[in-house]
Every structure is written in C-alpha cells, then in structure tokens.
C-alpha positions in Angstrom: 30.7 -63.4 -44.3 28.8 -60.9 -42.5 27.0 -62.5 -39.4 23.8 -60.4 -38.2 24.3 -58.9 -35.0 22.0 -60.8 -32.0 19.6 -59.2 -30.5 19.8 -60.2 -27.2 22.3 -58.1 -26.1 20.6 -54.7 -27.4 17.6 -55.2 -25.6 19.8 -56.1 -22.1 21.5 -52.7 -23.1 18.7 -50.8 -24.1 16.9 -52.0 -20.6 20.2 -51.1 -18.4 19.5 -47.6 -20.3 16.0 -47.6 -19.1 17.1 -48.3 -16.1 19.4 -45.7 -15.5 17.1 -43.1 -17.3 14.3 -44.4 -14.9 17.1 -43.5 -12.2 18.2 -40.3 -13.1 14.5 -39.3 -13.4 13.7 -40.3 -9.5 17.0 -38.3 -8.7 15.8 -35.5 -10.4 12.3 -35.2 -8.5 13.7 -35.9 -5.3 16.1 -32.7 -6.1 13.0 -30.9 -7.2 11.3 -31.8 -3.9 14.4 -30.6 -1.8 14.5 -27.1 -3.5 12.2 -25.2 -1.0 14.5 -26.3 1.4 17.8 -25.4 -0.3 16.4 -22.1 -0.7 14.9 -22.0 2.5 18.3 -22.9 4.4 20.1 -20.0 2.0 18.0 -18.0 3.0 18.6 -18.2 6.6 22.1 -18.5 6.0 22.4 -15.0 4.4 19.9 -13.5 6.5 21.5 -14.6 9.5 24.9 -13.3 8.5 23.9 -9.6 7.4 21.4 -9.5 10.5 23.9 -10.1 12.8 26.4 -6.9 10.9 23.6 -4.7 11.5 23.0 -5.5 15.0 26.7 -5.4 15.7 26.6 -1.8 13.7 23.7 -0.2 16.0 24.7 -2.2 19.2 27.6 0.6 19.0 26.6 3.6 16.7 29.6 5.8 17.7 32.2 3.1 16.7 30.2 2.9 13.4 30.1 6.3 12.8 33.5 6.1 13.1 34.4 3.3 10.7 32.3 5.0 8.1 34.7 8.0 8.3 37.9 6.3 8.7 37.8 3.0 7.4 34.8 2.5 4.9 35.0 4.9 1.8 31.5 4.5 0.3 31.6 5.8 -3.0 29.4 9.3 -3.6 27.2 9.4 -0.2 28.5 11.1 2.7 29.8 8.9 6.1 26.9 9.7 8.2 24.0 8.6 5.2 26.2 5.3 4.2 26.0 4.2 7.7 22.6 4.7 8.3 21.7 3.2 4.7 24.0 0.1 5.6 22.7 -0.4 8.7 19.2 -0.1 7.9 19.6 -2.0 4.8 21.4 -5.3 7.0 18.6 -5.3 9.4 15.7 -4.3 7.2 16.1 -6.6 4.3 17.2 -9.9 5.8 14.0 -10.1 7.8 12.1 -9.6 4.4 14.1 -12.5 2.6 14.1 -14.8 5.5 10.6 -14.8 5.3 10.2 -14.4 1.6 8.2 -11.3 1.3 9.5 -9.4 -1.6 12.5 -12.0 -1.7 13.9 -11.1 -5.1 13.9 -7.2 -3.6 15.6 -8.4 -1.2 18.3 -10.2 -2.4 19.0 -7.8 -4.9 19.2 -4.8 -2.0 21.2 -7.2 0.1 23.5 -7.6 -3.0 24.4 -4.1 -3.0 24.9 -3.9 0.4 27.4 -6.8 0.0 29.2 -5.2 -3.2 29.2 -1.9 -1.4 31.4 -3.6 1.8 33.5 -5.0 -1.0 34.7 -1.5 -2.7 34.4 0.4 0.8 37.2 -1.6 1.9 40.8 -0.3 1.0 41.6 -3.9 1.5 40.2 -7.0 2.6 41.8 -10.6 3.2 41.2 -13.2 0.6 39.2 -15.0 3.7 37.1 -12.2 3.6 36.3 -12.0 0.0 35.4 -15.7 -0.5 33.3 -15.1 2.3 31.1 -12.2 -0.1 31.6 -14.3 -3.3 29.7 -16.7 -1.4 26.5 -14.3 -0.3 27.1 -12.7 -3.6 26.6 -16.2 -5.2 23.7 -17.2 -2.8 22.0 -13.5 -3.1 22.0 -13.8 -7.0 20.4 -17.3 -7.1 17.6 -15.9 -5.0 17.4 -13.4 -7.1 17.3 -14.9 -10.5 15.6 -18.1 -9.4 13.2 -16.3 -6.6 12.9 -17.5 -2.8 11.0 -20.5 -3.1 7.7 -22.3 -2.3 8.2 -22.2 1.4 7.6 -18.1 1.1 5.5 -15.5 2.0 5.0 -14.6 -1.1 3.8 -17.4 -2.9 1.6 -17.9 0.4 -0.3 -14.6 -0.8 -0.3 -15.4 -4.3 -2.1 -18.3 -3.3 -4.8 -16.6 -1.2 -5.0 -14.1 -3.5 -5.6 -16.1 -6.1 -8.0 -18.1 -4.7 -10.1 -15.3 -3.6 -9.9 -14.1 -6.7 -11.5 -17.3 -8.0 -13.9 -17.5 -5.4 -15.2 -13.6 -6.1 -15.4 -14.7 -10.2 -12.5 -12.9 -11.7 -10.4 -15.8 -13.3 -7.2 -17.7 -12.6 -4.5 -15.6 -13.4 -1.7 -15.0 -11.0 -0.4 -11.8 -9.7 2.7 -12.0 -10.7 
C-alpha cells in the first residue's frame, strides 16, 4: 500500500533552503562590498614590501652594486643595468599600484621583478620562497582581476566619462 508522501515536511525543507539560499546570498554581497578593501590592503601589503627593497637598495648603492656582481646573477643584462632596473622598478612601480594608476602594469612589472629575485638567487631558504609565492600570488590577482574600485584609475574613468557625457559624446568607457 503506497501511502502519499505529506507535504508538510517539503515545504518546512524547501523554506530551510530558502533560508539558507537567502543567507548565502547576503554573505555573498557583503564579500562583494569588502573587495575594494581586500584589494586595497594587498595592495599596500606588496607595495610596502618592494618599497622598502628599493629604498634599502639606494640607501647603499655600493653594497648593491656589489650584490649584483657577486651574489645576484640576472640572466642576459649586465650587473650595473639589473641593478638600476631593480631598483628603479621596486620604487617606481609600488607607488603606481598603491595608488592604482596603471595597477595591472604594475603588478605585472612588479611580477617580474619578483621572479627575477627568484632565479638571481643561487639559493634561497624555503622561508624566503613562500615569502615570493605569496607576492607572486597577490601580484597575479591584481593583475588578472585589476586593483579595485578604491583606485586611481577607475577615479579617472569616472571623470572621464562623465565629461565625456557632459560634452555629448556617449557613455562608453575608456577602457
């Protein structure tokens, strides 16, 4: 004898799934409203770390000069050029991502910077190398995701936009 099944109990399921739908949904827009931040705070995070190299680099140029010779074997550019492309590359292009101007760019240039100190390195403690798989990780989601909303550059694509609306010539973005 087959006995229908009640109903009751789908609908108390089917409104627990709701439920928990209607939660995951919430927990997904607060996430969405905490991304400027996470990318904000990873940016500052790898900004910080190769600012600080490139100040520690120029705040004794002989010693670096030396360490490019010695210690750092930079694949296909002389000592002297490595040096001064490393150095200007850890002081130029963290100021750019930290504030988000050409934040992909920079990301991506301070990616090769950081694989660069990787295969310069006869060898380097595992310490070390968790230390660049980490910036590595951090530099590639800026660069494949972009800096954020809290950036320079989507603070000019806005103005320019908007003057662009204002003076007749459409909607379309820049980018």
């Amino acid at each position: 004898m087959n006995r229908p099944i009640p109903r009751r109990p789908v609908r108390g399921a089917a409104a627990a799934l709701a439920r928990c739908f209607g939660l995951y949904q919430r927990g997904v827009q607060v996430l969405n409203h905490l991304q400027p931040l996470a990318a904000l705070l990873a940016r500052a995070y790898v900004a910080q770390v190769f600012f600080l190299s490139g100040l520690t680099k120029l705040r004794d140029w002989s010693v670096t000069l030396a360490l490019f010779q010695d210690e750092y074997k930079v694949p296909l550019l002389p000592p002297e050029l490595a040096a001064v492309m490393g150095t200007a590359g850890e002081l130029v292009l963290p100021v750019l991502l930290l504030l988000g101007l050409g934040g992909r760019f920079a990301a991506l240039g301070l990616s090769v910077v950081n694989v660069m100190a990787v295969l310069s390195l006869a060898e380097i403690a595992p310490a070390a190398l968790q230390q660049h798989l980490t910036w590595g990780v951090l530099l590639a989601t800026l660069a494949l995701y972009g800096a954020g909303k809290w950036t320079l550059d989507a603070w000019l694509c806005q103005r320019y936009v908007a003057l662009g609306r204002a003076a007749g010539g459409g909607h379309n973005s820049p980018t």
